[in-house]
C-alpha positions in Angstrom: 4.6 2.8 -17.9 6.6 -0.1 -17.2 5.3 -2.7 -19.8 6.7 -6.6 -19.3 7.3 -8.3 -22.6 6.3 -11.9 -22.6 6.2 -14.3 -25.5 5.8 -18.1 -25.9 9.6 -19.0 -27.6 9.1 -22.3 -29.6 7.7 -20.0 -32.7 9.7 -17.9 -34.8 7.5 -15.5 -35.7 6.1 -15.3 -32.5 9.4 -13.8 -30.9 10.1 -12.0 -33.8 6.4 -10.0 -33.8 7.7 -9.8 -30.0 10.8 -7.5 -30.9 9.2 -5.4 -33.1 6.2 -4.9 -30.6 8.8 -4.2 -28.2 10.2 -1.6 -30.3 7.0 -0.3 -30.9 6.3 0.3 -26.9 9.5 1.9 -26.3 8.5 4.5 -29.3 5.5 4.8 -27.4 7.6 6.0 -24.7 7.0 3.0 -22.6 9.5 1.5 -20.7 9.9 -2.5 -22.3 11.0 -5.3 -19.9 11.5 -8.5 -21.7 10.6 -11.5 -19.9 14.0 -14.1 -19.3 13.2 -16.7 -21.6 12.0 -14.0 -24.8 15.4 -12.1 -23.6 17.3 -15.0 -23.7 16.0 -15.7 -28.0 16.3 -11.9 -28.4 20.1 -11.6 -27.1 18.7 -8.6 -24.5 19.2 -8.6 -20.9 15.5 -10.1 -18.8 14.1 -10.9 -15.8 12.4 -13.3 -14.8 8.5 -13.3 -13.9 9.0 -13.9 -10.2 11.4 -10.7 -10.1 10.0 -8.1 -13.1 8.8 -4.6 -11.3 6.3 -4.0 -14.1 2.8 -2.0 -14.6 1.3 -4.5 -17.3 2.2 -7.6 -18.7 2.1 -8.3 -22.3 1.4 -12.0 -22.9 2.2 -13.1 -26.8 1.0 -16.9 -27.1 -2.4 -18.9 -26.5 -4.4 -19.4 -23.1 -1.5 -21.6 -22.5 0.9 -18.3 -22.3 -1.6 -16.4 -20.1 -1.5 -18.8 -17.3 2.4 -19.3 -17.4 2.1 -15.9 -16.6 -0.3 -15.9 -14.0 1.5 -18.9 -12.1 4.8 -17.1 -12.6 4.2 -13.3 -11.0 5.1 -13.3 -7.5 2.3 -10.3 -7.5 -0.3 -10.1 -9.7 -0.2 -7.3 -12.3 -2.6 -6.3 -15.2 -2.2 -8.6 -17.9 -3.2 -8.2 -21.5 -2.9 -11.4 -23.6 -2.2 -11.2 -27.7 -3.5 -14.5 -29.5 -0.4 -16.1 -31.0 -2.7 -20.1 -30.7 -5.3 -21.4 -31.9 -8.7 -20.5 -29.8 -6.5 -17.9 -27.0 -9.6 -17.2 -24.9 -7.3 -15.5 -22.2 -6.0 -13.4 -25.0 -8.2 -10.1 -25.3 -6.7 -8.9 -28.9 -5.2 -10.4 -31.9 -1.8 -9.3 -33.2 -3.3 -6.5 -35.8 -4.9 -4.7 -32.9 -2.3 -5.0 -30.4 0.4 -2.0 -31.6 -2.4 0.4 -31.7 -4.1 -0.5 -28.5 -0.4 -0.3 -26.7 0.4 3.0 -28.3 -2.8 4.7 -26.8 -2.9 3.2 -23.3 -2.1 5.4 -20.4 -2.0 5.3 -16.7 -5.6 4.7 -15.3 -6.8 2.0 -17.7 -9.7 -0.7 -16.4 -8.7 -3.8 -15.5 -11.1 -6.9 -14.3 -10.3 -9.0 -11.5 -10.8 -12.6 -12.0 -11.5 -15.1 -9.1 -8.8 -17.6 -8.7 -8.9 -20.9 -6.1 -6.7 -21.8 -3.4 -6.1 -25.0 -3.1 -4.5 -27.1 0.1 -4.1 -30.4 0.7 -4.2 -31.6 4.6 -3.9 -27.9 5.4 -0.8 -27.3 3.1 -1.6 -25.0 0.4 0.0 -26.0 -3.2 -1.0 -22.8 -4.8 -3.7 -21.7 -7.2 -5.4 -21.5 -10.3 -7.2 -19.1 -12.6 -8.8 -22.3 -15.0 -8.9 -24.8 -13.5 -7.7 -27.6 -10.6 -7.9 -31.5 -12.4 -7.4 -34.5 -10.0 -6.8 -37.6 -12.7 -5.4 -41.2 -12.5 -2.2 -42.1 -13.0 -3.3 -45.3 -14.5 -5.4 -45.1 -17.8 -8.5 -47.0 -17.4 -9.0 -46.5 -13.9 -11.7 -45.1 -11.9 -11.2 -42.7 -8.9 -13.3 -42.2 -5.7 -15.2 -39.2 -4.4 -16.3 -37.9 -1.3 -17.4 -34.2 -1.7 -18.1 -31.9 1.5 -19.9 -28.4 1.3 -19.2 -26.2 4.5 -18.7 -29.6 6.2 -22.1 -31.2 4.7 -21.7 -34.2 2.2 -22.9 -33.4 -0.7 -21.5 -36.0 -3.2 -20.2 -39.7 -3.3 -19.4 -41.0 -7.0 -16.8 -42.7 -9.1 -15.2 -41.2 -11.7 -12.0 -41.4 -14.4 -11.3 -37.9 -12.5 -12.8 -34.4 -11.3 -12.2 -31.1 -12.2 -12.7 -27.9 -10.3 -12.9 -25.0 -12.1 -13.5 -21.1 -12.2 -16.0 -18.8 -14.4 -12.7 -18.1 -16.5 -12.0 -22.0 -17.0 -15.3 -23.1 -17.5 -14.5 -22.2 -21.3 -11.5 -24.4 -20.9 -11.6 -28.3 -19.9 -14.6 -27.9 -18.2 -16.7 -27.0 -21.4 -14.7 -30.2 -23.3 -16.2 -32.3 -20.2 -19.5 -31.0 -20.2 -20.1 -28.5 -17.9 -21.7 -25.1 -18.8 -20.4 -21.9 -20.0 -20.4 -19.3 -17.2 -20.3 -15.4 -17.2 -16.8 -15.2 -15.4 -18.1 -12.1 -13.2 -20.3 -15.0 -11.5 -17.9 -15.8 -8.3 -18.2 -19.4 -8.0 -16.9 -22.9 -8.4 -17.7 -24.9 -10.9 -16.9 -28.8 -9.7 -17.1 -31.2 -13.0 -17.1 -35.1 -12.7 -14.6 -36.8 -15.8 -16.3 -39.5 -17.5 -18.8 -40.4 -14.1 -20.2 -44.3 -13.7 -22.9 -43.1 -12.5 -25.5 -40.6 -14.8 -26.8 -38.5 -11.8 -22.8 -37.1 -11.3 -23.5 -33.7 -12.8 -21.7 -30.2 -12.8 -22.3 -28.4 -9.9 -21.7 -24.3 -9.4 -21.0 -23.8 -5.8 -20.9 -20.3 -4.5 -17.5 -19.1 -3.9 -17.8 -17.8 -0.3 -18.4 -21.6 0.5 -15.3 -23.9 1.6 -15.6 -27.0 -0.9 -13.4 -30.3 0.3 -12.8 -33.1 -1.6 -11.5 -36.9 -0.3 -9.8 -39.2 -2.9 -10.9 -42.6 -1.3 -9.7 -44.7 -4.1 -6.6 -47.1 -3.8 -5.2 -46.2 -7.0 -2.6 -43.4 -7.1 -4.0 -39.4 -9.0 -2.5 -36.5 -9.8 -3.3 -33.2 -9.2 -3.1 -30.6 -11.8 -3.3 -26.7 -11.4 -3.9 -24.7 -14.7 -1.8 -27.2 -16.8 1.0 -25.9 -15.2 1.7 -27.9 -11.9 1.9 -31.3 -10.9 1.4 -32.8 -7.7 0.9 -36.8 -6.7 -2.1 -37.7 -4.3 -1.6 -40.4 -2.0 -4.8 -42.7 -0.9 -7.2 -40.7 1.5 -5.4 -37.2 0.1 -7.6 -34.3 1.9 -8.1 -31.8 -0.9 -9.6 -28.1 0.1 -10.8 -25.1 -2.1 -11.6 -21.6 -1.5 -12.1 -18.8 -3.3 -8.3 -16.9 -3.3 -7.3 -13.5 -1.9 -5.7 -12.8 -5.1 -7.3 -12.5 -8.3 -5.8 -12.5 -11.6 -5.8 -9.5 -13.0 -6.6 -8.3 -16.8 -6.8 -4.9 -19.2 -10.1 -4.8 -19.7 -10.1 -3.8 -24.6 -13.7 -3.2 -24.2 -14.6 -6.7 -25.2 -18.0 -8.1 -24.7 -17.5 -11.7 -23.0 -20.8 -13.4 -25.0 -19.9 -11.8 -28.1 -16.3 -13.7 -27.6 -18.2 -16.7 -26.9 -19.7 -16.5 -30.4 -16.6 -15.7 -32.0 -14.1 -17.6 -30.6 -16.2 -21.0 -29.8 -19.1 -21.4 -32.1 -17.5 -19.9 -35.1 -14.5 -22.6 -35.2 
């Protein structure tokens, strides 16, 4: 198999754990392709994300890692994450485990699809995320404006510091830190999160994913849009926000892994 190599590169030990992985892979008789930026620390020839021909991607870092990754591939490959951070929710194995578990993979391994949103402003689309899409103020201390449609209904008017949109994957991300529940990421849905609301009957809503969700900033005070931590976009007054569910999940090895019992591990044993 052809097995991209990708590594966060502001940690030593990180990219060095990355070459010898990489040695280990090729041993393996797997063909290694280091990502551009890992290349680039290693001295080795890469390619970027956009342009790697690969069967699996390797991500070395935190959840932060992963979704680099995600954003980055032009088409979305099989990805198996290796926690180099702190909680690395995204990331399926822990260094130890990962040499073994690459040594013994083979053509015809599972992988699980994970939803991803689409999002569009006035008809443009801006892209998509596998966490999460955050619309926040650019000026601390201010509230934003709401209107929410469902399939064309209104369902929601409120003021908030800002609103976050997220999927089953992210709603162990932000959307947990804002309040919002923990869901099972087969569950296909949206999971739409008010920031810090004014008013106490703003709660988190799960809205089915086969549903077109648009949202209206009516505030005059300029936001920011924010996809997966990764993208930035301003918002004028009135911006026209729409989401739906996207034609392209993300893709991931699935190690075998019980999600509930990496619930209990990874978030109420910290």
């Amino acid at each position: 198999m052809r097995i991209l190599l990708v590594s966060r590169v502001d940690d030593e030990k990180a990219v060095s754990y990355a070459s010898g992985l990489g040695r280990a892979i090729e041993a393996a008789s797997h063909t290694v392709i280091f990502e551009k930026a890992l290349a680039a620390r290693l001295g080795l020839p890469g390619q970027s994300l956009g342009e790697a021909d690969a069967d699996l991607a390797v991500v070395i870092g935190g959840d932060g890692s992963v979704l680099y990754t995600v954003q980055g591939l032009k088409v979305q490959i099989p990805i198996l994450g290796i926690n180099w951070g702190e909680v690395g929710f995204l990331a399926e194995l822990e260094p130890g485990e990962a040499t073994r578990f690459l040594e013994g993979l083979r053509e015809g391994f599972r992988v699980e699809r994970r939803m991803r949103i689409e999002i569009s402003l006035s008809g443009e689309r801006l892209g998509e995320a596998l966490n999460e899409a955050v619309i926040v103020t650019s000026r601390p201390a201010k509230m934003l404006r709401f209107t929410v449609e469902i399939d064309g209904i209104l369902a929601e008017r409120f003021r908030a510091d800002g609103m976050l949109i997220s999927t089953p994957t992210g709603s162990t991300a932000y959307a947990m830190s804002a309040g919002g529940p923990i869901v099972d990421p087969m569950v296909e849905g949206f999971l739409l999160v008010p920031l810090a609301p004014y008013m106490l009957s703003s709660r988190p809503v799960v809205i089915a994913s086969d549903r077109v969700l648009r949202v209206t900033l009516e505030s005059e005070k300029p936001a920011k849009l924010v996809l997966d931590g990764q993208q930035t976009r301003e918002l004028e007054i009135g911006a026209v926000l729409t989401v739906r569910r996207s034609e392209n999940p993300a893709l991931f090895v699935d190690v075998g892994k019980n999600f509930f019992d990496k619930v209990d591990q990874k978030l109420r044993r910290l």
